[in-house]
C-alpha positions, 0 to 999 in steps of 0.5 A: 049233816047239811051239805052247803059247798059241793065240788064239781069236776069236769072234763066238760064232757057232753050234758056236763052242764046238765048235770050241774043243773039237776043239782041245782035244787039243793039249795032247798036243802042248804046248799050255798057253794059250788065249786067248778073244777077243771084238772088238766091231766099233767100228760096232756101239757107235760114235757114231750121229745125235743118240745118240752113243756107244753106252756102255750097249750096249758094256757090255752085250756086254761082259758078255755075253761075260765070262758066256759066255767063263766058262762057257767056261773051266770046261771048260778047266780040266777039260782041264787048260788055262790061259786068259786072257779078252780083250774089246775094242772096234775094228776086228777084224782089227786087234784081234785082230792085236794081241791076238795080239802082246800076248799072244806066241800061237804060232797063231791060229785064224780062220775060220767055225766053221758053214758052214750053206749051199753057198756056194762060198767057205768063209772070209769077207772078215774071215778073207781079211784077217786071212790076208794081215796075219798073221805068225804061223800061221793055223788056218782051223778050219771045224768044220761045211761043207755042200758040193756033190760029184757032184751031191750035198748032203755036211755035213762035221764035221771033229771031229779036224782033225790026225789025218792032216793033208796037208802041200802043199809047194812046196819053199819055205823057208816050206814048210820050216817047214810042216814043222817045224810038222807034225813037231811033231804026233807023239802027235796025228796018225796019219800026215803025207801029203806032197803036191806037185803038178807044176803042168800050166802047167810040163809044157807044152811040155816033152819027155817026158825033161823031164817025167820029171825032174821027177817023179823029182825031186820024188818024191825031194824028198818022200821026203826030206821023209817021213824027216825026219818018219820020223825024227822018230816020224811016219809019213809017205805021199808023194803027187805030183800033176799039175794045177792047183794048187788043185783037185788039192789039194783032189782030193788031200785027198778021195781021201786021207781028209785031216783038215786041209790044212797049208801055207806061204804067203808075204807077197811080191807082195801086190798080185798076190796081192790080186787073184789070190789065192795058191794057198795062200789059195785053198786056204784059201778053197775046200777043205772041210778046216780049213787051217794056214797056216805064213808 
């Protein structure tokens, strides 16, 4: 799986440029096309008492972003990269899922490119959506975080997201083709760190022979997983953990100096996921990194 086109909505939030830039270097990977996409929220132009619609103003952000989206192109074209505008008017989770089938993109990149305060949640309700309903790979990019850890005030610029990314696999057929995308980061990425965590809820009550089959065999699995992108031209570390899924993953990627967390995600039982968030999505919404999630 090579990604050659990627779409990149924007509200043009600060550092939004700088997002785009640190992508940039996936053109050593294959990439050829980005698509810049801007949604007017159909309420901010939509009809109002005694003013209906709102066509001056719709106009007006529409030529707005043309000018900023050109300027943008220009270093674009510097990096040798094609691009295409698109600016429409709608709802913007809808939008950009259409936008993305229109234009055939193989990854859309989401997320709030500046996290200027310490919420605990880095992606926003838009972001959620857009997770959920895609069917195509998802880059939660988060260019800028600011984060408490020990107590301590850390901001994070994740300039080079794919340098040593973390694949988390739960040996799925969707964290197969986690994989697959991940292998295809040979030239961009230093090393690939292949993690699984032994999740505590599955040790409990098990015997202690119990528990060391199921380290061996996931040692095993990971190890397999590390030749086949050793075979490949990457180098690979595997990592197994034990915990709760979420916050061990993101320990993991801490102590391991990760760039980008890499993850399969599945659209199965989304009631109970709407409510309960799947791990992969949580990972998405809580870890500092930018996540690439693979449905």
């Amino acid at each position: 799986m090579v990604i050659k086109k990627l779409l990149f909505p924007t509200k043009f939030q600060e550092l939004a440029f700088n997002a785009l830039e640190c992508l940039l270097d996936m053109k050593k990977i294959g990439l050829e096309e980005i698509v810049l996409a801007h949604v007017i929220d159909r309420e901010e132009v939509g009809f109002v008492p005694y003013g209906g619609y709102l066509k001056e103003e719709e106009i007006r952000m529409r030529e707005e972003a043309q000018i900023r989206f050109e300027d943008w192109q220009k270093a674009l074209v510097k990096r040798g990269l094609r691009s295409k505008i698109r600016i429409e008017v709608g709802n913007p989770i809808p939008e950009v899922l259409r936008i993305a089938d229109e234009e055939g993109v193989d990854l859309i990149v989401a997320g709030r490119k500046n996290r200027s305060n310490l919420e605990k949640a880095h992606i926003g309700s838009h972001t959620l959506e857009l997770m959920r309903h895609s069917s195509l790979p998802v880059l939660i990019c988060k260019y800028m975080v600011q984060y408490e850890r020990q107590g301590e005030r850390v901001t994070q610029v994740n300039e080079h997201p794919f340098r040593r990314p973390l694949l988390a696999t739960d040996w799925s057929p969707n964290s197969r083709k986690a994989l697959t995308l991940a292998a295809s980061f040979k030239g961009l990425a230093e090393k690939i760190l292949v993690a699984h965590v032994i999740e505590a809820k599955i040790c409990k009550g098990c015997d202690a022979s119990e528990v060391e089959r199921l380290k061996k065999e996931s040692n095993e699995r990971l190890a397999a997983y590390c030749r086949e992108l050793e075979q490949q031209g990457l180098a690979a570390e595997a990592h197994l953990y034990s915990g709760p899924s979420v916050p061990a993953l993101i320990d993991l990627s801490r102590e391991q100096k990760a760039t980008m967390i890499i993850m399969g995600t599945t659209g199965k039982d989304r009631f109970r996921e709407f409510w309960l968030g799947s791990v992969s999505h949580r990972v998405a919404e809580f870890s500092e990194l930018p996540v690439l999630l693979v449905p």
